[in-house]
Each structure stands twice: as structure tokens, then as C-alpha cells.
C-alpha positions as CSV (number, residue, x, y, z in Angstrom):
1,X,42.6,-5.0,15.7
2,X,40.7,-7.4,13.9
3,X,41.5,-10.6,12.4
4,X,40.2,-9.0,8.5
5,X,41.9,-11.5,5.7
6,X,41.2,-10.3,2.6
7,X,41.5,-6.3,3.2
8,X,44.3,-4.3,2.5
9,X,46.4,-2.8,5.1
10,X,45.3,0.6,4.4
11,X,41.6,-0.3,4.9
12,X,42.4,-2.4,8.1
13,X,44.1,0.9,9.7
14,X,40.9,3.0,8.7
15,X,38.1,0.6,10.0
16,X,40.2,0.3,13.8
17,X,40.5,4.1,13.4
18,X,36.8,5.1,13.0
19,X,34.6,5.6,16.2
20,X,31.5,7.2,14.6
21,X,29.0,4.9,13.9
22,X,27.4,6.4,10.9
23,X,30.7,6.1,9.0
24,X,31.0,2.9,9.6
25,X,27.9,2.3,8.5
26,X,28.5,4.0,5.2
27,X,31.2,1.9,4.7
28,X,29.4,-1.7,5.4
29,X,27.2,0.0,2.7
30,X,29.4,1.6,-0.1
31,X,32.8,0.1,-0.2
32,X,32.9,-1.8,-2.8
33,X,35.2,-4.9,-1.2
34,X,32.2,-7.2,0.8
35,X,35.0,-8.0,3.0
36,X,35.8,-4.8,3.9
37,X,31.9,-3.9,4.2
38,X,31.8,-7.3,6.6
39,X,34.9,-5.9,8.7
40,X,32.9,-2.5,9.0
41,X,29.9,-4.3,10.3
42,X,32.1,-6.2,13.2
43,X,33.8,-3.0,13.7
44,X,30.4,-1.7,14.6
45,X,29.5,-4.7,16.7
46,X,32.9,-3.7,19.0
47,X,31.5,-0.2,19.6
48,X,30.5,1.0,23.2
49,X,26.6,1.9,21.8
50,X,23.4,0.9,23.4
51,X,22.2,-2.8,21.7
52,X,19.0,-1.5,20.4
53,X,21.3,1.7,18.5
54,X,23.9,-0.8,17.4
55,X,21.1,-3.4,16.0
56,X,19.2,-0.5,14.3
57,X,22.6,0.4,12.6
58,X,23.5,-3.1,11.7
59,X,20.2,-3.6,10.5
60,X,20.0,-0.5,8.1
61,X,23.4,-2.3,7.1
62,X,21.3,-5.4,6.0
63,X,18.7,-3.3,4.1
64,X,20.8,-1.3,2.1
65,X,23.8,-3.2,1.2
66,X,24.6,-4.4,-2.5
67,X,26.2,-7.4,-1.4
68,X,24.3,-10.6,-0.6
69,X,27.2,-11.9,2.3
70,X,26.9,-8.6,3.5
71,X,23.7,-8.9,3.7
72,X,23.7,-12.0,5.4
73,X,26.4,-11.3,8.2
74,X,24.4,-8.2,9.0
75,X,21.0,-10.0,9.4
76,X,22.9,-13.3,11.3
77,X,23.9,-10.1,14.1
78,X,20.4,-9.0,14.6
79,X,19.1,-12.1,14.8
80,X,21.8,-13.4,17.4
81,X,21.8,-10.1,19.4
82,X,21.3,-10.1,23.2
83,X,18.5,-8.2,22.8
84,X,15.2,-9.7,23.9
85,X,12.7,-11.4,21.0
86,X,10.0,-8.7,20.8
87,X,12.3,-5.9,19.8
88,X,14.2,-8.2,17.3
89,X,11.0,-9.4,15.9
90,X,10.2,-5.4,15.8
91,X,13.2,-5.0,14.1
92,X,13.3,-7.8,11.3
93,X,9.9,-7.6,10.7
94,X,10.2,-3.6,9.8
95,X,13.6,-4.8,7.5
96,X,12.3,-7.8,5.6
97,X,10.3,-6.0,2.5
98,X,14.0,-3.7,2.2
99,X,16.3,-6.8,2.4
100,X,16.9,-7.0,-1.8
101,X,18.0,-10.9,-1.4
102,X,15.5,-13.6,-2.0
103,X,17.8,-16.4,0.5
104,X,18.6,-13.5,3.3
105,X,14.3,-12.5,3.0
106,X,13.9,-16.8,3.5
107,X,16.5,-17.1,6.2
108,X,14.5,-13.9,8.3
109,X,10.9,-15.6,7.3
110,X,12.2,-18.6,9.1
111,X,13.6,-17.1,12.0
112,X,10.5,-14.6,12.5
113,X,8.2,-17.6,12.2
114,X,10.7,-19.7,14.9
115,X,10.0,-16.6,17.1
116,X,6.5,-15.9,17.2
């Protein structure tokens, strides 16, 4: 299980209990708890998927959550991923105009410009 302060029991239980991406992925999106949408994301991280499916996911995370930390410890994943530097530049590049915070959109600038 993972270490989730801030989230209830309950939501702890259903997050280690969920093996299909897509749900998890409408959680990191929806729930309205960011800590609970952050727990959703690393749960997704843990999964057996393919990098480039699990970085699409996380990404789609980034571009349609409500919450800025969300948000933020979506994009920090895709840009840390093992994947190689073209595919992540692919990636971000295709997510910045849909990320809907000004500091996230800076912080992906930077690191797309670091990566040329």
C-alpha cells in the first residue's frame, strides 16, 4: 500500500484495489481531494503498463486536472520518466497549450527548452 497521508481509509482501500488504468485516471481527474487525485497518479505509476501507455495516461492526468498540485505531480512524472527525450519532448510539447496553470505551462517551457 502506499504511504497516502491525508486520505481517508476508505479511499486508500479503493486506490490499492483498482488495476484498470482508465479509472485511475478518472480519479486523478475528478475526485475532488488533490491528495487523493496525487495518490491515483502514483497508483498509476506502480502499474505493470508499457512507459510510453503509462506517460500518455499521466499526462492526460496533467492536462485535464482542476487542481494546480495535481497538475504539477503529474507533469514532474513525465518529465522524470525513463523514457528517452524525443518521445517526452513529443509528449509535453502536444500537452502544454491544455495544461490550464500558468507556473506548470513555465515549469514545461523550461524543461522543453533544457531539452532541445
Amino acid at each position: 500500500m502506499i504511504n497516502m497521508p491525508g486520505i481517508s481509509f476508505i479511499d486508500k482501500l479503493k486506490l490499492n484495489a483498482i488495476k484498470n488504468p482508465e479509472e485511475l485516471v478518472e480519479i486523478a481527474i475528478s475526485h475532488k481531494n488533490p491528495e487523493v487525485c496525487k495518490a491515483a497518479v502514483d497508483r498509476l505509476k506502480q502499474l505493470d503498463l508499457v512507459d510510453e501507455r503509462k506517460a500518455a495516461l499521466i499526462c492526460t492526468v496533467a492536462k485535464e486536472t482542476p487542481h494546480e498540485s495535481v497538475c504539477r505531480h503529474a507533469f514532474s512524472f513525465c518529465s522524470e520518466s525513463k523514457l528517452p527525450d524525443e518521445i517526452k519532448l513529443r509528449m509535453l510539447e502536444g500537452a502544454i497549450n491544455k495544461i490550464k496553470f500558468e507556473s506548470v505551462k513555465k515549469e514545461m517551457e523550461r524543461w522543453l527548452k533544457e531539452h532541445k
